[in-house]
Structure formats: structure tokens, C-alpha cells
N, C-alpha and C positions, 0 to 999 in steps of 0.2 A: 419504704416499699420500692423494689427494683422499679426500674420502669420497662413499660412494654410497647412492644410493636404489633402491628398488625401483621401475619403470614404476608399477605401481598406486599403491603407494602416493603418487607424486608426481604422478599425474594427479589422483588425491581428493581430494587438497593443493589443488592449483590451483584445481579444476573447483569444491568443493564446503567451504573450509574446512577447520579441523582436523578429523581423525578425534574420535569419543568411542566411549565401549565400549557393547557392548546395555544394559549395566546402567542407564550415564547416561543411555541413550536412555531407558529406560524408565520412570524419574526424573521426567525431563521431561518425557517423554508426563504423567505424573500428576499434573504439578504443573500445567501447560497444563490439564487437564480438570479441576482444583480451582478456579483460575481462573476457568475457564469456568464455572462453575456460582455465581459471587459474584452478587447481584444486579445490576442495571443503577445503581441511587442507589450503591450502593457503589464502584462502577467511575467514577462522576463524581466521587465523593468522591477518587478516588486521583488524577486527572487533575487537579481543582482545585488538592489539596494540592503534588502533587508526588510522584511513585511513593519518592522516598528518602525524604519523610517518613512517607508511607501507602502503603507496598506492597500491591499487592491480595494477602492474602492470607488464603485459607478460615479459617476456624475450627479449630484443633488439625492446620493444616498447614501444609508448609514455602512458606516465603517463594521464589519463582521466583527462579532464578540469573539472569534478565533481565526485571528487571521492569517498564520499560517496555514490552518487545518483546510476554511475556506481557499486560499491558493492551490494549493494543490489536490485539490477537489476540482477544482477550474480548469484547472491544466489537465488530470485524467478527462475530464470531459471531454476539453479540444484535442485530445489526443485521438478518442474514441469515432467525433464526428470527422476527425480526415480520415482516418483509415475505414471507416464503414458508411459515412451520409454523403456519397457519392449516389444521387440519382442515377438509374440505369440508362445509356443511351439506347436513344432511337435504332434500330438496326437500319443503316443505308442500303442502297439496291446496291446487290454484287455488281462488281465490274464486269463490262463485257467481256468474252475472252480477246485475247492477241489474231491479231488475223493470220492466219496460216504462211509459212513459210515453205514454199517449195523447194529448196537451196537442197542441194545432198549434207548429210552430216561429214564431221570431220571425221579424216583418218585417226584410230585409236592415238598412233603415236604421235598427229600433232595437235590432238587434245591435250595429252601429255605436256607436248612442249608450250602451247599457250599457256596453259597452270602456271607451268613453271617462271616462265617470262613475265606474268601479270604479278606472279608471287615475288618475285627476284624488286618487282617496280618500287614495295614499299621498304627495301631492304637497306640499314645503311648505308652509307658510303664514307668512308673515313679518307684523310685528308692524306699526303705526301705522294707514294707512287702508287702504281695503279698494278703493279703485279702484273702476273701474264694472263691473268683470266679475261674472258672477255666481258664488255659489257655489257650484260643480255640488255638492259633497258630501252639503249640505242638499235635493239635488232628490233624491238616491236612493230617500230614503223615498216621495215621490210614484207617481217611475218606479214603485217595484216594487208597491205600489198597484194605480196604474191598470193594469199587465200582467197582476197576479192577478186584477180584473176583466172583464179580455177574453179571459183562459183561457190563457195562452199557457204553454209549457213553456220552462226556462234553456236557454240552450245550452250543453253539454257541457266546451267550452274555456272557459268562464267562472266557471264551476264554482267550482273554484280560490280564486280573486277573489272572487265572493258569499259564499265560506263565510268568508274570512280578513276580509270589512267586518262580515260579522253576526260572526263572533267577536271583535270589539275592538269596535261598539256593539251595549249590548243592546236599544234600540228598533228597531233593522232586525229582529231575530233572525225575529218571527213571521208579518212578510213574505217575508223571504229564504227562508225552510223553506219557506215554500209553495209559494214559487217554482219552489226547486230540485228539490220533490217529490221520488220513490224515488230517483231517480241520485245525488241530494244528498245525502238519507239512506243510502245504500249507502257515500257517499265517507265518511261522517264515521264509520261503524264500521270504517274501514280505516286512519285518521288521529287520535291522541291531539288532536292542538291543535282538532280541532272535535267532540270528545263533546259539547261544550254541545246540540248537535244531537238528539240520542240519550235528551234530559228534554224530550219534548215533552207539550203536555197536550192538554184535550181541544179546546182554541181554535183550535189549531193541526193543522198539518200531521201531525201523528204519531197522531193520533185513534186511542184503541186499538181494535181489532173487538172489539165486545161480543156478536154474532151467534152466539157459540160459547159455554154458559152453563160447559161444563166448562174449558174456557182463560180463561174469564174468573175462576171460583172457582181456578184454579190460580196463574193471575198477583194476585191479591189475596193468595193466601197467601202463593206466594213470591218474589213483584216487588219492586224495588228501590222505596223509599219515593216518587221521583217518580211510577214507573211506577204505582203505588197511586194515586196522587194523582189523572194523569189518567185514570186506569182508572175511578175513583169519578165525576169530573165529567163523563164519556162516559157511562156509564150514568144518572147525575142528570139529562142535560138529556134524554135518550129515556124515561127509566122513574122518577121520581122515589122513590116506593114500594121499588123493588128495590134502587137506588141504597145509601136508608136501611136495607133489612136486610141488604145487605152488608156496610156499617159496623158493625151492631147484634151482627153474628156475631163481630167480636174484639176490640168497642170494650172492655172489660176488661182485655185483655192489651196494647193499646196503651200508647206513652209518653206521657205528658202534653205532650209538644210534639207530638207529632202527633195525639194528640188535635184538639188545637188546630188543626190544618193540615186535618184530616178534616172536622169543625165547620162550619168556614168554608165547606166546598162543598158544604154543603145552603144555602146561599143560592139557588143553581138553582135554580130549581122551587120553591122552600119554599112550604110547604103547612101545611091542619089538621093534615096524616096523620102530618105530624113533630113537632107537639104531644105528646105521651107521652113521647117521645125527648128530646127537649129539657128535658122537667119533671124528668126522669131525672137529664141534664147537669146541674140547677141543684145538685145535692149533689156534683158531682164533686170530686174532691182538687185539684184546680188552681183556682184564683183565675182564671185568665187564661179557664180555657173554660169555668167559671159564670158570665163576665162575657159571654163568646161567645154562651153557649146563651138566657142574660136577651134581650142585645139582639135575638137573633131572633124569640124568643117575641113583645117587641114588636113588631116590626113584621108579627103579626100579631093585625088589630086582635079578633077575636073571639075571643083562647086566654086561657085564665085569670088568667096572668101580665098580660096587658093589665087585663084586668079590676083586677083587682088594684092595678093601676099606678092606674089612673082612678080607684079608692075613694080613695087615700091621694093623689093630687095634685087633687084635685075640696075637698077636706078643708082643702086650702090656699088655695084660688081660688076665689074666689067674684065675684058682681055685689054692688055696693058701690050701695044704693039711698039710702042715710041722706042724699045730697043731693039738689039738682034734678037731676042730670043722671046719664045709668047711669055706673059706674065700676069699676075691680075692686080688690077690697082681697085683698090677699096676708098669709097667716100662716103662714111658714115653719116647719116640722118642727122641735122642740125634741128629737130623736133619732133617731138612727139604730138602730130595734129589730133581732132578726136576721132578724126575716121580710122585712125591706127588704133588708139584706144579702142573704139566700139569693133574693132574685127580681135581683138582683144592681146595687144599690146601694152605690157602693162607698163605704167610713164616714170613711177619713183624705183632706182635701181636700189638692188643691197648696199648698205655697207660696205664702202671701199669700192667700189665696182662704177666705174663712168658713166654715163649718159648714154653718150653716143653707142658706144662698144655697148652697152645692154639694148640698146634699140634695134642694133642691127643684128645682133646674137637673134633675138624675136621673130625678125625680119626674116632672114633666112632660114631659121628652124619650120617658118611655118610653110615657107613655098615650097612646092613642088621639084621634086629632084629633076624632073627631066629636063628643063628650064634651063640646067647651067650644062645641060651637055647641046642644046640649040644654039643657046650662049656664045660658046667657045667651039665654032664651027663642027659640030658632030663630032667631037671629043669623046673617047669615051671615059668613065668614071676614074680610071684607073690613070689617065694621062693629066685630068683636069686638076686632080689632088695632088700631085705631083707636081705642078707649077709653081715658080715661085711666087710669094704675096707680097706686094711693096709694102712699105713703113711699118712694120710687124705688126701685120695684122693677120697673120698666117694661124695662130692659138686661138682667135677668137671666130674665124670662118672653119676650122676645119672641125672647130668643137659644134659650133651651131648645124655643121653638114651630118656630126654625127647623131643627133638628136634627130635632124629630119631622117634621117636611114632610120633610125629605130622609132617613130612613130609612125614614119612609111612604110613597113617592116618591107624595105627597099635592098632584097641581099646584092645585088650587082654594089650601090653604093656603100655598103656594108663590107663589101671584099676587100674594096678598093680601099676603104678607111682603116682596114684591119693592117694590110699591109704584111709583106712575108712575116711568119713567126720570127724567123732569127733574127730579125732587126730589132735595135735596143728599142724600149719603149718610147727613150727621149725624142728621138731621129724618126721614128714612125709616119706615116704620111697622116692621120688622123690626128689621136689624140696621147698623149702621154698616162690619162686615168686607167687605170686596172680595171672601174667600173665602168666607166665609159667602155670597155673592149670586151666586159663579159657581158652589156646590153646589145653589142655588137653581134655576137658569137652568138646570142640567142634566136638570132633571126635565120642563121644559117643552117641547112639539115643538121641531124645528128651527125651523119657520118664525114661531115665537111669540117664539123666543128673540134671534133675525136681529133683528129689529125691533124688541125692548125694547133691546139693546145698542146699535143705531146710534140710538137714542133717547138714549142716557146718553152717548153718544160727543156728539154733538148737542149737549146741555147746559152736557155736562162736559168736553170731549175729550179728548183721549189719554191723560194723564197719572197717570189711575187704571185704566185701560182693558184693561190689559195680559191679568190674569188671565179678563175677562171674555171676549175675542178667543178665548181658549184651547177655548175650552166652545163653542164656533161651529164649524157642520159648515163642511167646506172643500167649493168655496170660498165666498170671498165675495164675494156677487152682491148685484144690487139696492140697496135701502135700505142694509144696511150696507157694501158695498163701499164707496159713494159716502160716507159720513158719515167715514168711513178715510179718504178721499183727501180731502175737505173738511178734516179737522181737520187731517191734514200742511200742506196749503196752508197753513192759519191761521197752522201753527205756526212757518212757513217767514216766513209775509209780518212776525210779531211779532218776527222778530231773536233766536226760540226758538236754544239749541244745540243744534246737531243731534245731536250723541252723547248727548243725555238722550232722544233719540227712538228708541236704533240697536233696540233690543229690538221697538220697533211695529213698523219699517220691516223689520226681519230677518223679523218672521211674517209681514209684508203680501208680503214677494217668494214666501213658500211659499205663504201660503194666499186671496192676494187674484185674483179673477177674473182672467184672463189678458185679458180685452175690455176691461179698464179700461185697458191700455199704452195706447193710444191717446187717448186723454183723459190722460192724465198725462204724453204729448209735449212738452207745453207747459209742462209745472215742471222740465223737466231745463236749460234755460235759466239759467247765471248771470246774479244780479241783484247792480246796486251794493248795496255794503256801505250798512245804514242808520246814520241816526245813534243810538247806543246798543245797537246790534246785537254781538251776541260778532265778534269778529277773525276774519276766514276762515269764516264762517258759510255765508258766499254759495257760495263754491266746496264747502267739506261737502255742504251740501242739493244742491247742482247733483249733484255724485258720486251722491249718494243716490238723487236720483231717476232720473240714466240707468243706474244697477245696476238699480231695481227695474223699470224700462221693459223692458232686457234680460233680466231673467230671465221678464218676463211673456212675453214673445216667445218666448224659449226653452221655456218652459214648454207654450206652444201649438204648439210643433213638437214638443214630442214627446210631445202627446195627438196629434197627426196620425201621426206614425210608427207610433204602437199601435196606431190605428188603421186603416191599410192594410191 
């Protein structure tokens, strides 16, 4: 007799698999949600391996009758709970808005041309010659310059872009902040990658309001060490006095690195009034800010420590009469006592560098200039340098005299060290350094200093020239502009290489007058190769000079655009 089935049961069959009992179900309901709860790395681990060598399964539970099936049951789960079992966040309070900028907008065409400039900043740069294009990257610092001078405010969509050029260089930074003003600063306290924004001091854009005596004594107490920093040097340059009892109020509990960082911003203003203070400093526990608080004292010439400086270097330097002719005889310091030390003379010399000769290099950098013109009967600066110095001590007094000029920012002793331009560096009455003479040059007006450089350019041209270029207000007009383009010619028509030039030629496209393109039309012209000239010289200098023509061009449109 056949055998038979029940309808149900054989539709269950069919429709849905074997039957199992609630038991089994419930089994496997358990072991499915053991599963389910293995980590995600563990679940990769079984799928790597192979579910028969690593069955996923929990800790102290049973192994799934289907372990595949189970696995990837598991994994659609954790797939499901990242993409959708994300709890909703809290909505935070809107940010305030940006405070108002009153600045005019820019001219249409030097919105234009910032785009292009901030867009030109991320663009490659491949390796060998540099073509005749210009460098737009190198013009940004001008650009934002000359817009900070004609007041303008960023545009809002640029934003962006100005913050992300001043965050990768830090010489744009104190331009760009200015630029951007509040909108800028509001963006960079909503954005990690431009906090740099957020440590401004008092030079800059972030200037803290000192107008409020209770916010100012609360941000000194509880400001972040920047925020001190310019908080101090805003109050220095308006109140120099209050600046100094701010500091005076926790210079004890301060660290001796910020001591040291505090120190350094009474050079503002520095005054008699900071005399006491500073005599203070010279017993400090740090070496570094008795050495701080000494050179200040020095440079001024009427505080104690001066004095003091003058008695012990006057002791060593004298007018040397015993011939026909005046002269100075030097007797260098046979110790370093600790009253020198504590006025902060420091006792162990560099490497290679003597005793004596470092004591007295000390000595006289810190006294007073006027000292050696009483000295040597009312001399003036210019006849005192010019004396001979017995036993060759003449390099080590005339370098020490030029450190005191440049911490005295003393220009009479500064003229007289600089010595005519046309004299070789060697023979100079100063110093034979480059850097020594551009610390020199910096003391002197603009238009004194324009003129002794395109003098040394003149004599001597380019090729030591470099650092003195640096110290020269931009741009450059008149006498030295032309002495620049005079000595490229030179160097051009001599079969010079032009890539021991690229360093002049790169600061003559930023800072040489833009009315010189025109005059310089006539060197972008390749010439035959001479004989004994480098290989390819001709077409080098040819490049050379149609870039720096174009950028002068470019240059001058976009003082025109800022100026619309």
C-alpha cells in the first residue's frame, strides 16, 4: 500500500525544507546570535581561513550546524549596523557669525588675479629650466602687500585658499592674516589645519585689545603662552612702563624658557625705566636670560651695566702714542672675573676661538660707542676706525665695534664701519663679512643705504651682492635699480653662467622696479655664443631676461588692478 503524507506536511517539505522542532529552532536562533556578536577581524579571520578550519565561533559556545551560512549572516549584519546604527547626533548651537569687516571689496580684476595666483601656488613645478614664465607663487607676497596697503578686505570664496598658502609658508602668514581680517579669523577657530592663525601677536592682525585693564590682567593670567606673548608686546608698544609691571607681577613663577621669551619683548620701547628690572635679570637662574637681560642693559648707553662695560673695555684700548703717528694698542683681559660673568660675559669661548680675544670681543661689543670717540681726543668715528691696531688685533676690535653699531643701531659708527662702497671688502675699515655689512646697512635710512649698495654693486657686482640686495626697501628704483641691470648686462656680455646668477635674477623679478622692463627689452635678445663663453649661456641669459621683463610687466598690472 503507497504510503502517504499529510497536505501539510508535504507542502512544508516542498515550500520551505525539512521541518526541525522548536527546540532546534531555538538552538539556532542562539547560536546565529553568538555569531552575530564575534567581532568583524574575527569574521574576516574565518572567511580568510576557511569556515572548516576556523568556524566562527563565540567564546564557550557551540560551533553553528552551518557555518558558512552562519558567517555570512554575520557579516550582512555588521554590514547593516555601520551603515544604519549610527545614533543621531545632538545638534550643537550654530556658530556665531564672523564680525563684520568694514575693508572695501576688491577690484573685479584683482579678485581675478588672486584666484589665479592662490590656484597657480598648488600647481607643479618640474625640475631643469624655468622658461620665461613668471613665477606667479613668488608674487603673492607682493600681491598681499600692496592690498594690505590700499586697505582692501579678502573675498570670502578665497578664504579657503589664502588660509591653506599661509598654512604651508610661514612668510605669507603675517600678510595673509591681515588680509583675511575677522572672516579669516573666525574660519581658522572652526578648522584644526589653520589654528596657526589663532597665535597671532601684536604685529599682526590678532592685536589683543588692551582697552579693557580687567581682560587684559585675566588673559596674562590665564592665556595660552602665545596669547601672553602678544598680550605683552601690545601693551609694550602703547605703555611701555605697564607692559614691564605686568611681566614684573609673575616673572618669579615664570619658566625660564619663557622667561627668556618675555625678556626679549621689552626690546619695544626699551627704556631707563627698565633698568632696575633688568639688573634684577642679571642674577637670574638661567644663563640664557642673564645673557638676555646683559645685552639689553647694553644697548642702553647711559644704565650701569654700560658703564661698567666702558670701565673694563676703555682698560683694554687705548691711543698708542709711543710713535709718530696716533695708534691703538689693545691689552686683552687676562680673566674672566664673575663680575664680568654676572654683567654677562660669557667665560668658555667656541671652538678654536681664544680666551682673551673672546673676552674682549664681549667687552667692547657691549660698551658704549661714545666712549672711544672721548677716548681718542674727540675723534670722530670715521678717523678712530681708520687707525692702525698694534699686534693684529685690528679683526677682532673692529668686528666687536661693528656688533656694538648694530645693537646701538649707532648710524654715525655704522657709516664709518661700512667704509666707501668701492673699497674691496678685504681692506674695508670694518669688517670683511657680507653679513656683518648687511647688519650694518640696516641701520642706515633707506635712501642712504639704495646708494652705498648700488655703489658696491658698481665696483664689485653681483657676485657678493646677494645678502646686501636683501636689506634694500623694495623696490628698487633709481641708482640701484640701474647698477642691478648694469652688472647682469656685464655679466651676460663676460660669457658669465647664468645659473651662478639665478639667486640675483630671482630677487630682481620680485623686487626690481617694474619701469626698468623696458630698458631691459633689449637683453632678452639672444646673442651668438662667444668664444670661451659656457655652452648655452646665450639662450640661459636670453630666458633669463624675457621671465624677468614679464614678471616686471606683470608686476605693474597688478599694482594697476589694486589700484582701480
Amino acid at each position: 500500500m503507497p504510503r502517504t503524507t499529510s497536505p501539510t506536511t508535504a507542502d512544508t517539505t516542498s515550500a520551505a525544507g525539512p521541518t526541525t522542532s522548536p527546540a532546534s529552532a531555538s538552538v539556532a536562533v542562539a547560536a546565529s546570535a553568538s555569531v552575530d556578536s564575534l567581532p568583524w577581524e574575527e569574521l574576516v579571520t574565518s572567511a580568510l581561513l576557511g569556515t572548516d578550519r576556523r568556524p566562527p565561533t563565540p567564546r564557550g559556545g557551540p560551533a553553528p550546524a552551518d557555518a558558512p551560512a552562519a558567517l555570512l549572516d554575520a557579516a550582512a549584519l555588521h554590514t547593516v549596523r555601520q551603515r544604519a546604527g549610527l545614533m543621531p547626533a545632538v545638534p550643537e548651537a550654530r556658530p556665531e557669525p564672523a564680525a563684520p569687516d568694514p575693508r572695501p571689496a576688491l577690484p573685479e580684476a584683482a579678485r581675478h588675479r588672486l584666484a589665479h595666483l592662490l590656484a597657480d601656488r598648488s600647481a607643479p613645478s618640474g625640475g631643469g629650466r624655468r622658461g620665461t614664465a613668471p613665477d606667479l607663487t613668488e608674487l603673492i607676497p607682493q600681491w598681499l602687500a600692496t592690498a594690505n596697503r590700499r586697505g582692501y578686505r579678502a573675498p570670502a570664496a578665497l578664504l579657503p585658499a589664502l588660509l591653506d598658502a599661509a598654512r604651508a609658508r610661514t612668510d605669507l602668514r603675517p600678510q595673509a592674516l591681515a588680509f583675511a581680517g575677522p572672516r579669516g579669523l573666525w574660519l581658522a577657530g572652526l578648522n584644526p589645519d589653520w589654528k596657526f592663525a589663532l597665535r597671532g601677536s601684536a604685529s599682526g592682525p590678532l592685536r589683543p585689545d588692551i582697552t579693557d585693564p580687567g581682560a587684559v590682567a585675566r588673559l596674562w593670567e590665564e592665556g595660552l603662552f602665545a596669547e601672553r606673548i602678544a598680550l605683552l608686546d601690545a601693551v609694550r608698544a602703547q605703555d611701555p612702563p605697564a607692559g614691564l609691571a605686568l611681566l614684573a607681577a609673575t616673572w618669579s613663577t615664570e619658566r625660564a624658557e619663557d622667561r627668556l621669551m618675555f625678556l626679549d619683548s621689552l626690546r619695544s620701547g626699551l627704556g631707563g625705566d627698565d633698568e632696575p628690572f633688568l639688573e634684577q635679570a642679571l642674577s637670574d637662574r638661567s644663563r640664557n636670560v642673564r645673557a638676555t637681560a646683559a645685552e639689553l642693559l647694553s644697548a642702553l648707553p647711559e644704565s650701569a651695566l654700560a658703564g661698567r662695560m666702558a670701565a673694563r673695555a676703555t682698560s683694554c684700548v687705548n691711543p698708542d702714542r709711543t710713535e709718530d703717528a696716533a695708534s691703538i694698542a689693545v691689552e686683552a683681559p687676562h680673566e674672566c672675573d664673575a663680575g664680568m660673568q654676572r654683567d654677562g660675559v660669557i667665560p668658555v669661548p667656541p671652538t678654536g676661538r681664544g680666551e682673551r680675544s673672546w673676552w674682549l670681543g664681549q667687552l667692547v661689543e657691549a660698551a658704549p660707542l661714545g666712549v672711544w670717540e672721548e677716548r681718542f681726543g674727540g675723534r670722530p668715528a670715521e678717523e678712530i676706525v681708520a687707525l692702525p691696531v698694534a699686534d693684529d688685533w685690528a679683526g677682532e676690535l673692529h668686528t666687536a665695534w661693528c656688533r656694538a653699531a648694530v645693537r646701538q643701531r649707532n648710524p654715525r659708527w655704522a657709516r664709518a664701519l661700512l667704509g666707501h662702497p668701492s673699497m674691496p671688502p678685504a681692506s674695508g675699515p670694518g669688517t670683511a663679512s657680507i653679513a656683518e655689512r648687511s647688519k650694518l646697512l640696516a641701520i642706515l635710512d633707506e635712501g642712504e643705504r639704495a646708494s652705498w649698495v648700488a655703489g658696491f654693486i658698481a665696483a664689485h657686482g653681483l657676485s657678493e651682492a646677494f645678502q646686501l640686495l636683501g636689506v634694500c626697501t623694495v623696490p628698487w628704483a633709481g641708482p640701484l635699480g640701474r647698477a642691478v641691470v648694469d652688472a647682469l648686462d656685464i655679466a651676460r656680455d663676460g660669457g658669465s653662467y647664468p645659473w651662478s646668477f639665478s639667486g640675483v635674477m630671482g630677487l630682481a623679478e620680485r623686487c626690481l622696479d617694474p619701469a626698468e622692463a623696458d630698458r631691459l627689452e633689449v637683453l632678452t635678445a639672444a646673442q651668438d655664443e662667444l668664444e670661451g663663453a659656457s655652452p648655452g649661456a646665450g639662450g640661459y641669459w636670453s630666458e633669463a631676461f624675457q621671465r624677468l621683463v614679464s614678471t616686471l610687466r606683470l608686476r605693474a598690472a597688478m599694482e594697476a588692478e589694486l589700484m582701480a
